[in-house]
TORKOL-4160 file (C-alpha; in steps of 0.2 Angstrom, whole numbers, padded with zeros to 4 digits, m for minus):
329
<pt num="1" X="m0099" Y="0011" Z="m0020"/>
<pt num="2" X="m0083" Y="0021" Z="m0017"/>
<pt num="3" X="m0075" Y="0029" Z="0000"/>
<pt num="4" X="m0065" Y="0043" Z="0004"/>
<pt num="5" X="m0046" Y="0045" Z="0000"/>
<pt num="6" X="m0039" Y="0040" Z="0015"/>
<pt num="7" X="m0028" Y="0050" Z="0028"/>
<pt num="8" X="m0009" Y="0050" Z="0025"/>
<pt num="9" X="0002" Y="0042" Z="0036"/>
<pt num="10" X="0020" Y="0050" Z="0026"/>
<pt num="11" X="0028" Y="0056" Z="0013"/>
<pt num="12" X="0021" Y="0045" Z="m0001"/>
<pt num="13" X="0005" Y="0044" Z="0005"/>
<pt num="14" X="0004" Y="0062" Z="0008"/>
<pt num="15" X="0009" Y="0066" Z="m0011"/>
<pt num="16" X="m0001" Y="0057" Z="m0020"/>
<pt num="17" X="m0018" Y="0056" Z="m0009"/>
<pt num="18" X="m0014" Y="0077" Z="m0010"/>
<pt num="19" X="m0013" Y="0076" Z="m0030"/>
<pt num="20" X="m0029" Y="0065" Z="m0031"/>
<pt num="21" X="m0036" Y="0077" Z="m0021"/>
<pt num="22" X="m0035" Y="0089" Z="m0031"/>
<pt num="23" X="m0039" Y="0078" Z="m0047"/>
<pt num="24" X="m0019" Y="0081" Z="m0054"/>
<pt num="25" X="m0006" Y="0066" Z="m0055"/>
<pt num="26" X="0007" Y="0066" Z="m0043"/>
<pt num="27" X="0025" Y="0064" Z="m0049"/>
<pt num="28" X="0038" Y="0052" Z="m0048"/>
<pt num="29" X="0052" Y="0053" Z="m0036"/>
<pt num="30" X="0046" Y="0053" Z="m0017"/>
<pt num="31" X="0053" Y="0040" Z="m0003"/>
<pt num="32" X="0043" Y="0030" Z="0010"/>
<pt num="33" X="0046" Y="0033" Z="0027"/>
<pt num="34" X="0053" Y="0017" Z="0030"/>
<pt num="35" X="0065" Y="0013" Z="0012"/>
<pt num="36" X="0065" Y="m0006" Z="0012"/>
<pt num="37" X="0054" Y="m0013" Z="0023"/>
<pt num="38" X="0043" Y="m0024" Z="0011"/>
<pt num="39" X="0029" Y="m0020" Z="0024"/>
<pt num="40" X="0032" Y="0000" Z="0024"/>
<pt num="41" X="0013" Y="0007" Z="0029"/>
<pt num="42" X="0017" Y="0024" Z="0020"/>
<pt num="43" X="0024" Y="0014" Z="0004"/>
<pt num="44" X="0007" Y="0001" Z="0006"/>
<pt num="45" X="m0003" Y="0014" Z="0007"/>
<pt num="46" X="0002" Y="0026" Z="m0006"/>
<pt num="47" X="0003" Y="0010" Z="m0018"/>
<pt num="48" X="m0014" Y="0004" Z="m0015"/>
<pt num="49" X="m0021" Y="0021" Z="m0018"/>
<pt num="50" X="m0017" Y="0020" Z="m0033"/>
<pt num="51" X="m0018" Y="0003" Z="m0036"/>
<pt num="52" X="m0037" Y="0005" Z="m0031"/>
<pt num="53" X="m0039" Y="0014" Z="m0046"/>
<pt num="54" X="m0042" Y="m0001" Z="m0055"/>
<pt num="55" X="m0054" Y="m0008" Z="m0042"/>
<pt num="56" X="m0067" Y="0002" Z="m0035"/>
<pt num="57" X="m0060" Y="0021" Z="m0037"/>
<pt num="58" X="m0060" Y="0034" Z="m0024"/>
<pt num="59" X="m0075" Y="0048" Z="m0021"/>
<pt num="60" X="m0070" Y="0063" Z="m0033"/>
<pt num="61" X="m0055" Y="0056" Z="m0041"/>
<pt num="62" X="m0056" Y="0055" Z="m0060"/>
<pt num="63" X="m0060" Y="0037" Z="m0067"/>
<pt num="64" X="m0047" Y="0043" Z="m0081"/>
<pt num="65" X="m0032" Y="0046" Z="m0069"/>
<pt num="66" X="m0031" Y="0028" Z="m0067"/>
<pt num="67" X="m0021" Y="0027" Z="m0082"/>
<pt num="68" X="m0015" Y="0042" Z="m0084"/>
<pt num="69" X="0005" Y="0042" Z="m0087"/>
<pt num="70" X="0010" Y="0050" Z="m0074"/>
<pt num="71" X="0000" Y="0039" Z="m0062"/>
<pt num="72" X="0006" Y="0026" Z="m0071"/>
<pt num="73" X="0024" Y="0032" Z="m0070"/>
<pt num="74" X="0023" Y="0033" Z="m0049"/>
<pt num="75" X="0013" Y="0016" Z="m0048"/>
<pt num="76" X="0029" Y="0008" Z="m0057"/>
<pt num="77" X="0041" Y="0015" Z="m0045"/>
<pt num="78" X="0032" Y="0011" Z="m0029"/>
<pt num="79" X="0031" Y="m0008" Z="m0035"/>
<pt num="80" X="0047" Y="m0010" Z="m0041"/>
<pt num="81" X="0051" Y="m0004" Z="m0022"/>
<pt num="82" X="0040" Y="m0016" Z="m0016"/>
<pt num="83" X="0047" Y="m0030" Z="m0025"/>
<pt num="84" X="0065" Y="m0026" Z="m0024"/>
<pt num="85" X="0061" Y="m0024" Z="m0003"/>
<pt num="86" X="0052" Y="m0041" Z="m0006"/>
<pt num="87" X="0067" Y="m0049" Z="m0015"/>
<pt num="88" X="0079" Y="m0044" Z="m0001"/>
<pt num="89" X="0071" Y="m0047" Z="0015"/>
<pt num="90" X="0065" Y="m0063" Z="0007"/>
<pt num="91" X="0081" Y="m0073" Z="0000"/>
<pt num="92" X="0077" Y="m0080" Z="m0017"/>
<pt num="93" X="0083" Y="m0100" Z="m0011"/>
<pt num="94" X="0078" Y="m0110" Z="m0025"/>
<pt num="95" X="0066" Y="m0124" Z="m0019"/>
<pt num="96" X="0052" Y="m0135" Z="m0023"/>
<pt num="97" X="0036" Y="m0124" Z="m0023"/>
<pt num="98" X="0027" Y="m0140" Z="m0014"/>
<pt num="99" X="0039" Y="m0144" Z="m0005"/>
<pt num="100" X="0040" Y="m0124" Z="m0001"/>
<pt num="101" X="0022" Y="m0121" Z="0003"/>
<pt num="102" X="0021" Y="m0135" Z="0014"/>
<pt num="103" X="0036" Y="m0128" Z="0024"/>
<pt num="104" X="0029" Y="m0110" Z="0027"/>
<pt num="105" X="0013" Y="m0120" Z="0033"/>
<pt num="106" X="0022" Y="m0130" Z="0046"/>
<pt num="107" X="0029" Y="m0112" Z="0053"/>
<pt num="108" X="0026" Y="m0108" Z="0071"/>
<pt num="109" X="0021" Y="m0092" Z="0079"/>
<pt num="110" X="0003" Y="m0085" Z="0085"/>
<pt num="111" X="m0014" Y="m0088" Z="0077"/>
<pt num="112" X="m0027" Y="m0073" Z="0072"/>
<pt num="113" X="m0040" Y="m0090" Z="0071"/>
<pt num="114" X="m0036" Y="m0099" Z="0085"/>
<pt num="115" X="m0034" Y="m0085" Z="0096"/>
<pt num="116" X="m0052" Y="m0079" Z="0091"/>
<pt num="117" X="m0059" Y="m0098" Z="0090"/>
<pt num="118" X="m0053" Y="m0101" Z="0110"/>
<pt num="119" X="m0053" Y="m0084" Z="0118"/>
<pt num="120" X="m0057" Y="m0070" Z="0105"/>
<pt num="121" X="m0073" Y="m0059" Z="0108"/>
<pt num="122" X="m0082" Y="m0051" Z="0097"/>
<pt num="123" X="m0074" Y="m0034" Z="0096"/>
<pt num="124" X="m0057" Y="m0045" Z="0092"/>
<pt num="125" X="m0069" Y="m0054" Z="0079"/>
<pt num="126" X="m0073" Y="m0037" Z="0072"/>
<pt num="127" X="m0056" Y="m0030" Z="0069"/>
<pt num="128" X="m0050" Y="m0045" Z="0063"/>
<pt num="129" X="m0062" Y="m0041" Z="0049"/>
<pt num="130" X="m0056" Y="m0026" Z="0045"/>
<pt num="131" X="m0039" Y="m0031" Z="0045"/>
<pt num="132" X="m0045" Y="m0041" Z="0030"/>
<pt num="133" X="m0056" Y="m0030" Z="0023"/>
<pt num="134" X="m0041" Y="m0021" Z="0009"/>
<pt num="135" X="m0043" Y="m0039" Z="0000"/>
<pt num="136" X="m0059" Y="m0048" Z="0006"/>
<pt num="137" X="m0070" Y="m0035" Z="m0001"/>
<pt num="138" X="m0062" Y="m0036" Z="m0018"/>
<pt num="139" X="m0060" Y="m0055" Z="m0018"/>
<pt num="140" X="m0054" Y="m0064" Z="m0033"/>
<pt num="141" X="m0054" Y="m0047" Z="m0044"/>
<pt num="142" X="m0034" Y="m0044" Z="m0040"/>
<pt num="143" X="m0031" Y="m0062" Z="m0047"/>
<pt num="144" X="m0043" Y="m0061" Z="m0063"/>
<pt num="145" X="m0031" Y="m0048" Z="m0070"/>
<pt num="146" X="m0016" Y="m0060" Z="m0073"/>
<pt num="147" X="m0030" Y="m0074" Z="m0080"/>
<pt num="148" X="m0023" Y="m0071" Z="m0096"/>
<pt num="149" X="m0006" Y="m0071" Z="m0095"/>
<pt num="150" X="m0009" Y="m0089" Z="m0093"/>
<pt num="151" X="m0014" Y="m0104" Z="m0104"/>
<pt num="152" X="m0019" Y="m0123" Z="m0105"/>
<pt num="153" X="m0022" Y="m0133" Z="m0089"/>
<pt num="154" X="m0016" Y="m0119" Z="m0076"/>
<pt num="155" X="m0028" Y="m0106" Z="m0085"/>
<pt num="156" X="m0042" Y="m0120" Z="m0083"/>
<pt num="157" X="m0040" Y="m0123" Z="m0066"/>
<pt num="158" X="m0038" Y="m0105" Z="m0061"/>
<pt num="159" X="m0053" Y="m0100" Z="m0069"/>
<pt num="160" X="m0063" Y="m0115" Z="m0061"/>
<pt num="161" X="m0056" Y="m0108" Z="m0046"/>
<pt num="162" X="m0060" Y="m0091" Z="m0048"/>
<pt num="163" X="m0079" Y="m0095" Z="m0055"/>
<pt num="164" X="m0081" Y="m0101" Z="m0036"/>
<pt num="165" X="m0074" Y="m0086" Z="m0028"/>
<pt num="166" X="m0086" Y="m0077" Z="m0039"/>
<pt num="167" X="m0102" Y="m0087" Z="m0031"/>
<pt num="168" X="m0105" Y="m0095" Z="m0050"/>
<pt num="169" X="m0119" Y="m0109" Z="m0047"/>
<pt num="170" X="m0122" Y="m0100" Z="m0029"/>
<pt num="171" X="m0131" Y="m0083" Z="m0024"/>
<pt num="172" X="m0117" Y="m0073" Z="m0018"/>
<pt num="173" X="m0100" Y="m0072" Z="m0021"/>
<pt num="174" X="m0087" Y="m0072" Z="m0008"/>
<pt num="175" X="m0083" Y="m0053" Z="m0008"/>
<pt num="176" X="m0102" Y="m0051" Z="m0004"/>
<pt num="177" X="m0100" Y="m0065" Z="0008"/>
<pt num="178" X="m0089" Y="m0053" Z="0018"/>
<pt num="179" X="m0100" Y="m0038" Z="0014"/>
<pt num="180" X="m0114" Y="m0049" Z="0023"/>
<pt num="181" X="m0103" Y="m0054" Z="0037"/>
<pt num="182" X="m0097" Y="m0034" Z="0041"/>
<pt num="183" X="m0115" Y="m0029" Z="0041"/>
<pt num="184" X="m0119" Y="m0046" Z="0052"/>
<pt num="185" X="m0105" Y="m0035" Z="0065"/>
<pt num="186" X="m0112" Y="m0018" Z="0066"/>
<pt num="187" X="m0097" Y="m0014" Z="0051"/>
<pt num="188" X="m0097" Y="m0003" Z="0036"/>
<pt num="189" X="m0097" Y="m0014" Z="0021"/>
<pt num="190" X="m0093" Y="0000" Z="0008"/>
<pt num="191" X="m0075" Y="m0005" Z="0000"/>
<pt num="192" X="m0060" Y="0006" Z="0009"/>
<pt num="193" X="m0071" Y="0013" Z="0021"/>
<pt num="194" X="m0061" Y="0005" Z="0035"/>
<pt num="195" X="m0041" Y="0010" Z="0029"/>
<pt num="196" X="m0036" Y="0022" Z="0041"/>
<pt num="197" X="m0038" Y="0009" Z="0055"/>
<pt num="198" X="m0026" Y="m0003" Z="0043"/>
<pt num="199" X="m0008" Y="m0006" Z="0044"/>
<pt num="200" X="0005" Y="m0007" Z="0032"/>
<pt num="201" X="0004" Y="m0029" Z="0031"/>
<pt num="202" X="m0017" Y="m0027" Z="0030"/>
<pt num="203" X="m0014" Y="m0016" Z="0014"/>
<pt num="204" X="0001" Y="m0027" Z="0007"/>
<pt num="205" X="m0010" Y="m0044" Z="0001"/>
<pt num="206" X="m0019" Y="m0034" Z="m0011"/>
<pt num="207" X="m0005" Y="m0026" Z="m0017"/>
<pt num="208" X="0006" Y="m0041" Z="m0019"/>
<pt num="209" X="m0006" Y="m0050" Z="m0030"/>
<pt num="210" X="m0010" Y="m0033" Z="m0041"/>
<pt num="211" X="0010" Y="m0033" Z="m0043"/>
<pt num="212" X="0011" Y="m0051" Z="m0049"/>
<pt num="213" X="m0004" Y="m0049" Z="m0058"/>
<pt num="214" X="m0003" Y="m0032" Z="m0069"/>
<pt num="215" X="0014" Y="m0038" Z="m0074"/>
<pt num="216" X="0018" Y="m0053" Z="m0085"/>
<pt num="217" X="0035" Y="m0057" Z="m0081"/>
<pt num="218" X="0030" Y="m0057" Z="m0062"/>
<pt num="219" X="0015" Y="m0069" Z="m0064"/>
<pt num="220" X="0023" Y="m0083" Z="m0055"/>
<pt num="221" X="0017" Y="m0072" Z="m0040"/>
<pt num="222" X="0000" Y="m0076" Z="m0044"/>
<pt num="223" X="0002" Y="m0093" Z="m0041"/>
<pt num="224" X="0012" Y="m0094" Z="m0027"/>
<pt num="225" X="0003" Y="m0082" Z="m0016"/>
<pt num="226" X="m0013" Y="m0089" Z="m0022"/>
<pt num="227" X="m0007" Y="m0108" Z="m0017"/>
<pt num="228" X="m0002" Y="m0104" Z="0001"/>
<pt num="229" X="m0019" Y="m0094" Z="0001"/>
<pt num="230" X="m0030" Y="m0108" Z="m0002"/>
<pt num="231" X="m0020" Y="m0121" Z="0007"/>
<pt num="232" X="m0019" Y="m0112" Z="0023"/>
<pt num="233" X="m0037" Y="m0108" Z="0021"/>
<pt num="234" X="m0049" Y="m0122" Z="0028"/>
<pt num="235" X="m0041" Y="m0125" Z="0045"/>
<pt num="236" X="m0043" Y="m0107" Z="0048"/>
<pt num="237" X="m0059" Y="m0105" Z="0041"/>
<pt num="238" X="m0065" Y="m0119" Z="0051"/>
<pt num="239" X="m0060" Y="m0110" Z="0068"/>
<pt num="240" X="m0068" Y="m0094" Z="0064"/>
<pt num="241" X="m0085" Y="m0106" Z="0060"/>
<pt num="242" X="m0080" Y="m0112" Z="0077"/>
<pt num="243" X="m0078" Y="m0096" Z="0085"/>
<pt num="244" X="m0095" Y="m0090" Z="0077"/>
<pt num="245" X="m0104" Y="m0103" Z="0085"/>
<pt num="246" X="m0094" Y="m0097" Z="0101"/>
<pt num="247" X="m0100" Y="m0082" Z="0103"/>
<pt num="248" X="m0116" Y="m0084" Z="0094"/>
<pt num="249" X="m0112" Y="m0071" Z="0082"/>
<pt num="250" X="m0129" Y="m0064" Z="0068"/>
<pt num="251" X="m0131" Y="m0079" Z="0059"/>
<pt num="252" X="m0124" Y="m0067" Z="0042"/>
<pt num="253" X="m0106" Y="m0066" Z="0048"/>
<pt num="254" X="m0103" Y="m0087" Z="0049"/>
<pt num="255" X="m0107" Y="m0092" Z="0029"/>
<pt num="256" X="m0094" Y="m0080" Z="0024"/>
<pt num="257" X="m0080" Y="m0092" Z="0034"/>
<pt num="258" X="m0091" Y="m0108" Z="0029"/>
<pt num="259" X="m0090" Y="m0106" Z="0013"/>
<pt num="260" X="m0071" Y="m0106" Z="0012"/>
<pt num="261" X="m0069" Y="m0122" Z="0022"/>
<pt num="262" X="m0081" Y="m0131" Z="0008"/>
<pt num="263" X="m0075" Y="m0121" Z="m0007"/>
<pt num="264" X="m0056" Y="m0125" Z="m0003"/>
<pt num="265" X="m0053" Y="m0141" Z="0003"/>
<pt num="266" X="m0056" Y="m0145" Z="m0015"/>
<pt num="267" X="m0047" Y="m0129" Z="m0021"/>
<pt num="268" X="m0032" Y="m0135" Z="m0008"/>
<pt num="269" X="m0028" Y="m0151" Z="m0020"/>
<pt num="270" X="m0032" Y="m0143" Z="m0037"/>
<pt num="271" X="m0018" Y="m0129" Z="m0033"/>
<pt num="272" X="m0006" Y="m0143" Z="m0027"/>
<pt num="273" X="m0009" Y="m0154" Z="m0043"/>
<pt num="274" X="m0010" Y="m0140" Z="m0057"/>
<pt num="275" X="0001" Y="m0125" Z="m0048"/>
<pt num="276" X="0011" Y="m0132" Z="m0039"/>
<pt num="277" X="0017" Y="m0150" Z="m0047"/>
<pt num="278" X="0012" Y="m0145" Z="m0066"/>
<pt num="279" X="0015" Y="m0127" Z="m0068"/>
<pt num="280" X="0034" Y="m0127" Z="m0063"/>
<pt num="281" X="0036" Y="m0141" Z="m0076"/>
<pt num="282" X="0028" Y="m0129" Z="m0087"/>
<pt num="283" X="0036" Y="m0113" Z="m0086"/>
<pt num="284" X="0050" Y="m0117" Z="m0073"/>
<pt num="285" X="0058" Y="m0096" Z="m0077"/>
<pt num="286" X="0044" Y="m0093" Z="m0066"/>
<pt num="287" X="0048" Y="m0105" Z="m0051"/>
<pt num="288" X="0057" Y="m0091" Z="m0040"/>
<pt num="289" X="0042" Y="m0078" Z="m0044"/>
<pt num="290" X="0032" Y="m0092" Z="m0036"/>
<pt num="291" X="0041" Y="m0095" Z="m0023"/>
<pt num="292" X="0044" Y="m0076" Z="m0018"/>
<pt num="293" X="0024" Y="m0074" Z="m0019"/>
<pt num="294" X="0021" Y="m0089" Z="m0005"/>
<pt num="295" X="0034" Y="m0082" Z="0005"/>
<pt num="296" X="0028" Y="m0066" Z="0006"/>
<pt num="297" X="0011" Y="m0069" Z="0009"/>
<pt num="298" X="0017" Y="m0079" Z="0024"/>
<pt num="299" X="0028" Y="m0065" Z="0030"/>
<pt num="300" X="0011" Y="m0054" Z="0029"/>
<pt num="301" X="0001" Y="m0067" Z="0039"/>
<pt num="302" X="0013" Y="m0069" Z="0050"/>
<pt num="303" X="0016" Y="m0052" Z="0052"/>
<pt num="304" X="m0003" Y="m0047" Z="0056"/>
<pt num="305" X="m0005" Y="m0061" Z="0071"/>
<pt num="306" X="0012" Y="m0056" Z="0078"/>
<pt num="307" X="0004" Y="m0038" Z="0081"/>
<pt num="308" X="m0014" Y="m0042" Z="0085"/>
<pt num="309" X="m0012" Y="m0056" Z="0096"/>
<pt num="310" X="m0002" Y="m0053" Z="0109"/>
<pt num="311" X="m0010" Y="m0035" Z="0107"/>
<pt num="312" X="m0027" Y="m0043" Z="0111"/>
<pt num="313" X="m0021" Y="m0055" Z="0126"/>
<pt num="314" X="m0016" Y="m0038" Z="0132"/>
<pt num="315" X="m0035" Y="m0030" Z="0130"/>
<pt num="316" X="m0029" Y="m0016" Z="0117"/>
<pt num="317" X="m0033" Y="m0014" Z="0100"/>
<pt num="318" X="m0025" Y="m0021" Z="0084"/>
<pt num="319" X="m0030" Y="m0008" Z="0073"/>
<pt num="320" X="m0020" Y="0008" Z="0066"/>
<pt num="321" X="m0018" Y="0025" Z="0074"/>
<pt num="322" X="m0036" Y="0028" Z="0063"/>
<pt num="323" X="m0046" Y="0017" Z="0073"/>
<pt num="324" X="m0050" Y="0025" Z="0091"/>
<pt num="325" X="m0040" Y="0017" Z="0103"/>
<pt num="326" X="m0053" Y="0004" Z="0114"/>
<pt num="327" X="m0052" Y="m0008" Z="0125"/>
<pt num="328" X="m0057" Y="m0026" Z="0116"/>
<pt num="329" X="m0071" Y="m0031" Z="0128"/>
């Protein structure tokens, strides 16, 4: 199933979702609206545009522009962007990356899940979803790309790994988990049906992991960013099986959250032993690329709950100007 291009929201996005339109490649050399913030929504959205192109496609755009060299052209210039944006509002200090993860995970600040678990309804509940959905709904698939760029123990581990996001041994996979779970809240479950109504920092986690994972000498990101993920993924997950219970939510929406807090308290000590401890020993040139993908998946996280929170303890909405503005009852 594919959606709609989405609506432009500046310069970048507006060139390229014009050119797609019109099934021609748009050209090289147009600016963001906001030149280096890593989190730029016109940059995010315009990358993952075309990034998409290797996921699910768009309605009406050719399956053969994804790589077309032009396209191809453009997606390199708006990830080295991204990354340079990445590398100076995150300073490269070189660290442990254990030591490292378990700092970002001790950082303060508001919390999407406990917000929902103690006080969220279920409209909250609902955006929260489609905050996710430019990832969830393609979980796993923008890590299997760099799966070969790796080899021995870490490709071992990471494919076990992924074989469980994948729902191997299990009916459903986690992407379809989600799908279930959107449909369990009254939500479209197509893939991009919901990215008007997303922001800059809902678009950025998929594009962060394609940028470590389409590139070899970037493939440290991978790890890092997929670390943090599953470390910081039980405790969360078990607040949202707690705020489905709450609010008594369909009975679809809580396996998708359940499944994470079984699936990764394993996955939790497998990245800590083979990413984080073995790999650096391994291939130690890739330690700051590491480093910067944990960091940055932090500043994404963090990032989303500094909006929606305080947004919601206001009774307003967290989602983008292409969400109807509506009181979160």
């Amino acid at each position: 199933m594919t959606s709609r291009l989405p609506t432009p929201v500046g310069p970048v996005s507006d060139h390229i979702i014009d050119s797609l339109r019109r099934d021609a490649a748009p050209s090289t050399g147009v600016t963001p609206s906001h030149e280096g913030d890593p989190l730029d929504h016109d940059l995010h959205l315009g990358l993952y545009v075309l990034n998409e192109l290797h996921y699910s496609g768009w309605d009406d755009v050719s399956d053969g522009l994804e790589c077309d060299r032009d396209v191809a052209a453009l997606r390199s210039e708006l990830n080295d962007l991204f990354e340079r944006s990445l590398r100076h509002a995150l300073p490269g200090v070189h660290s442990d990356p254990r030591e490292e993860v378990h700092r970002l995970l001790g950082l303060g600040g508001p919390s999407v899940s406990r917000h929902l678990r103690d006080v969220g309804t279920i409209e909250q509940v609902r955006e929260s979803m489609i905050l996710r959905t430019p990832y969830q709904s393609k979980e796993a698939d923008p890590h299997t790309f760099a799966m070969p760029r790796f080899s021995g123990a870490t490709k071992r581990v990471f494919t076990e790994i992924q074989s469980g996001e994948y729902g191997v041994g299990h009916r459903r996979s986690h992407a379809e988990l989600f799908a279930d779970a959107l449909e369990g809240l009254g939500l479209d479950a197509t893939p991009n049906a919901h990215i008007d109504a997303c922001d800059g920092a809902a678009l950025a986690t998929s594009n962060l992991v394609t940028l470590g994972a389409m590139q070899r000498r970037l493939r440290g990101i991978v790890l890092g960013q997929l670390s943090l993920f599953e470390m910081d993924s039980v405790v969360p997950n078990q607040a949202m099986v707690d705020c489905c219970d709450r609010l008594e939510l369909d009975a679809s929406v809580r396996p998708f959250f359940h499944i994470h807090v079984m699936a990764d308290t394993e996955h939790e000590q497998m990245v800590e032993s083979a990413f984080l401890t073995d790999y650096p020993l391994i291939e130690p040139d890739q330690v700051d690329n590491m480093l910067l993908g944990m960091r940055a998946q932090s500043l994404i996280d963090h990032t989303i709950a500094a909006h929606a929170v305080p947004r919601w303890l206001r009774h307003r909405s967290a989602l983008g100007d292409g969400a109807p503005e509506r009181l979160a009852s």
